[in-house]
N, C-alpha and C positions, 0 to 999 in steps of 0.2 A: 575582937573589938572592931569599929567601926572604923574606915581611913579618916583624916582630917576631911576630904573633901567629901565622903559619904555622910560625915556631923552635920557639915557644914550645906546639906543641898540632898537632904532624904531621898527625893526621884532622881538622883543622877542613877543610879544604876536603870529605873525605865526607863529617861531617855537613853541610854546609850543601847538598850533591848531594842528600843523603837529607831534608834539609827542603823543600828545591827540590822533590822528586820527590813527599812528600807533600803541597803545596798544589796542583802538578799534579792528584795524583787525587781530592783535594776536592772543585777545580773540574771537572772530569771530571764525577764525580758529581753536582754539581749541572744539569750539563746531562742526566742521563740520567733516563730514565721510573721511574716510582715502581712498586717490584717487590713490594713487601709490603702485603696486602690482610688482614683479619682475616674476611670473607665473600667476594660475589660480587665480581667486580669494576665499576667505575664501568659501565665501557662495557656489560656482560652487564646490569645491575638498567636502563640507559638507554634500551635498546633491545631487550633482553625474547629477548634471544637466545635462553636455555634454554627460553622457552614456545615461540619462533620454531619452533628443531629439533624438539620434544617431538611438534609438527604431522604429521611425517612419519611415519606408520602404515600400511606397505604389510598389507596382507591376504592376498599368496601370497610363496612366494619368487622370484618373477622378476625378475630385476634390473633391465628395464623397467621395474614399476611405479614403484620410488623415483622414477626419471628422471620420468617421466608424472607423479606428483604433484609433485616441485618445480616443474617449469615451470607444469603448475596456479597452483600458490601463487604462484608468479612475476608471472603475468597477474594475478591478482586483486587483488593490490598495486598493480601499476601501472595496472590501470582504476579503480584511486581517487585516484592521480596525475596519472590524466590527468581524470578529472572535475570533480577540484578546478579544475585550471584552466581548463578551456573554461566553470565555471560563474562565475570569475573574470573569465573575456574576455566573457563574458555581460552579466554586471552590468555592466562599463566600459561597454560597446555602450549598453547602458541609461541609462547616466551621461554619454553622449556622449563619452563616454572613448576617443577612436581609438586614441593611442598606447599606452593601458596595457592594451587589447584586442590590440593586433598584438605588444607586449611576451610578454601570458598565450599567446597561440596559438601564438606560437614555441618556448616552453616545452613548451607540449603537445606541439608535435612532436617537439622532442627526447625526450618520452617515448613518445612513440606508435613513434617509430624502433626503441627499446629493445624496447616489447610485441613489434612486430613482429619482430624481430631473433630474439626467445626463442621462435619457431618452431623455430629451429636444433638445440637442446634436443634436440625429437624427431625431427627430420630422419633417423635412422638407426634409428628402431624400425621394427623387419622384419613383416609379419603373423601370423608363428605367435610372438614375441614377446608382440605384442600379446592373440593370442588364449588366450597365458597367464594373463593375470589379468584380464583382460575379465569375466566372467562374477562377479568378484570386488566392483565398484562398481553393480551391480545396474543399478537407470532412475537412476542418477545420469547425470546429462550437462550440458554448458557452456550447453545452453540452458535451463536451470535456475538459472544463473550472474546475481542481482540486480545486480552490480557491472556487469557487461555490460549488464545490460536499462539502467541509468540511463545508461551513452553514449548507447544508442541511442532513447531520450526526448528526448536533447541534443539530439541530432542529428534530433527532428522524426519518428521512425521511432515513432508513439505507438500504445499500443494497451491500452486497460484490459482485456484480457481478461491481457493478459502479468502483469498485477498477482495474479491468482489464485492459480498457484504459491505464491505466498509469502502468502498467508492469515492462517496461523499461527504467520507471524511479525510482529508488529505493526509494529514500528519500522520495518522495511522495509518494510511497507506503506504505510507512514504517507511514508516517505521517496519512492517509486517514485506515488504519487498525486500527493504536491506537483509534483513533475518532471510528470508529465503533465498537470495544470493550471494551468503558467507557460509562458511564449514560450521556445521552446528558443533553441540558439545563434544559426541563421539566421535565427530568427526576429526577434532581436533586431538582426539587422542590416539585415532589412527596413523594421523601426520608424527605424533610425537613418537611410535612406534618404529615407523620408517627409518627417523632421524636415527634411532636407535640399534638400526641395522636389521629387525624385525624384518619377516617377512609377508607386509603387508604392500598387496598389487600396486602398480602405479594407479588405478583406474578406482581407488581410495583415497588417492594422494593429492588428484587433481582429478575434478571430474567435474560436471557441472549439477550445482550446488544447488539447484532450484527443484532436481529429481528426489524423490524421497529415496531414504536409503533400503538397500536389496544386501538381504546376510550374504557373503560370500565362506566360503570353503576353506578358503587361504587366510582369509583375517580369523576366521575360528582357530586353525593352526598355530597364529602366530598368537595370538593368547593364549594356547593351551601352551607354548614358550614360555609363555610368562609366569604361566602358575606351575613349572616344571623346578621353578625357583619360587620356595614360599617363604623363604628365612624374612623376620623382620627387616631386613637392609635394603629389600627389594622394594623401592619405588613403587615399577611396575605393577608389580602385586597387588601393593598398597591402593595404588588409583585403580586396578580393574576393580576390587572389591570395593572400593569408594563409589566405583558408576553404578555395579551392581545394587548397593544401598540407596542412590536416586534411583536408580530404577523399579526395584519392589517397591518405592513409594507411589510412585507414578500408576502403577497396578490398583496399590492398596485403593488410592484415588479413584479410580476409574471402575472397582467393584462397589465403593462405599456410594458413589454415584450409580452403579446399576439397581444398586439394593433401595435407595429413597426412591427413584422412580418406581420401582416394581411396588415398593410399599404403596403410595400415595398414588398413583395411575397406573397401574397395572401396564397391558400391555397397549392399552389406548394411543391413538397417532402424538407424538409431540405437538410442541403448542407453533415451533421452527419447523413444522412440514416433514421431520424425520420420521421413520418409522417407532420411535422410541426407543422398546427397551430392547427391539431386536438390532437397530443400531450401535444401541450401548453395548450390547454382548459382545456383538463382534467385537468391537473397541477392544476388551476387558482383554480378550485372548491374542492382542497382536505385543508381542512381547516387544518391549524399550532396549536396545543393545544386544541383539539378538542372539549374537557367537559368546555373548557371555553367561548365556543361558544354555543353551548347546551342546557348549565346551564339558559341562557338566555329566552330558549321556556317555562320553567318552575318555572321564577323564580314570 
């Protein structure tokens, strides 16, 4: 049978479907994203989106370039992602900080994976492509690239003549000096060595820091100390193999980088004055933390 108030009011059960159905889409809506904005929106003013895109200015119509300058801009970002924190894992090293050094380097790699990765990008520009808008970015070249030069101060690759380029840009110069007269990364893990009782020379410990670094003998020894102890509990251990991991990325880099050149221009002069890819070779073969590459013919 029907309630008295069903007799008495036949649609009370649709409106009370229809009031149902409106606290339904209330709560609906309180779960959904906010769609009206009176300007930009949060996330574009957050993160600078519209400046982000505005960046990309190709100079011909070849639809390579676009591609060639994003990945540009690509790399450039995440060589200050990855600077941040190998100067992160730096300072810990400095601080005696093992775990929050092997923490930062891990990090680095996950981003150093990504730079690398973003080769992919141009993996498929062809050379007449290329030789489309070539002629368009003039002596610009990546070895003109500040963000790049500061890895490679990290990483003990110093050279104040590389400070030049950038002149008349203060700040960057200002920034690419301080790096080249502080202890880079391995540097700093030679020092933490020392502290350690390792038998790592004074003339690693304090030296002047502007000179690029030269493998020695005795720091190859006192890492092969290190890996003479492999149990999990070893610190040690733990960060040499952690440098090791920045470092075969650093490589991988710097082949995946010989390899777009030699695709795309062969062995043609650079667009920076360099010889190209015969500079890049060399590059490729000069190994990142030397005695932990080494250590290995003898271990």
């Amino acid at each position: 049978m029907l309630s008295t108030t069903a007799q008495q009011c036949p649609y009370a059960g649709e409106a009370g479907g229809v009031e149902a159905a409106g606290t339904q889409r209330a709560e609906a809506d309180q779960d959904s994203p906010t769609l009206s904005f009176d300007r930009n929106t949060p996330y574009v003013d957050y993160t600078g989106i519209d400046t982000l895109l505005d960046l990309q200015r190709p100079r011909t119509d070849e639809p390579a370039e676009s591609a060639f300058i994003i990945t540009t801009q690509i790399m450039e970002l995440l060589f200050v992602l990855v600077r941040e924190r190998w100067e992160a894992a730096r300072e810990a090293l400095e601080a005696d900080d093992v775990p929050g050094a092997l923490a930062w380097l891990r990090r680095a790699c996950n981003a150093q994976d990504v730079l690398n990765d973003s080769w992919a990008l141009l993996a498929d520009m062809t050379p007449t492509e290329f030789n489309r808008f070539r002629d368009s970015f003039g002596e610009a070249s990546g070895f003109q690239s500040y963000g790049y030069r500061e890895l490679e101060f990290l990483l003990g690759n110093k050279s104040a003549a590389m400070i030049r380029p950038h002149k008349g840009m203060t700040d960057v110069a200002r920034r690419l000096r301080d790096l080249l007269e502080r202890p880079g990364l391995y540097d700093a893990a030679l020092r933490l060595l020392h502290r350690r009782g390792l038998s790592v020379p004074a003339d690693r410990v304090e030296r002047d820091w502007t000179l690029p670094y030269e493998p020695s003998p005795e720091v190859e020894a006192a890492w092969s100390a290190v890996y003479a102890d492999d149990r999990p509990g070893n610190d040690l251990f733990l960060l040499a193999e952690a440098l090791l991991d920045v470092a075969e990325r650093v490589t991988r880099w710097r082949h995946h980088h010989l390899l777009a050149v030699k695709r795309t221009m062969g062995a043609k002069r650079g667009s920076g004055g360099s010889s190209g890819l015969n500079w890049l070779a060399r590059h490729v073969e000069q190994d990142v933390f030397p005695e932990l590459w080494s250590l290995r013919s003898t271990i």
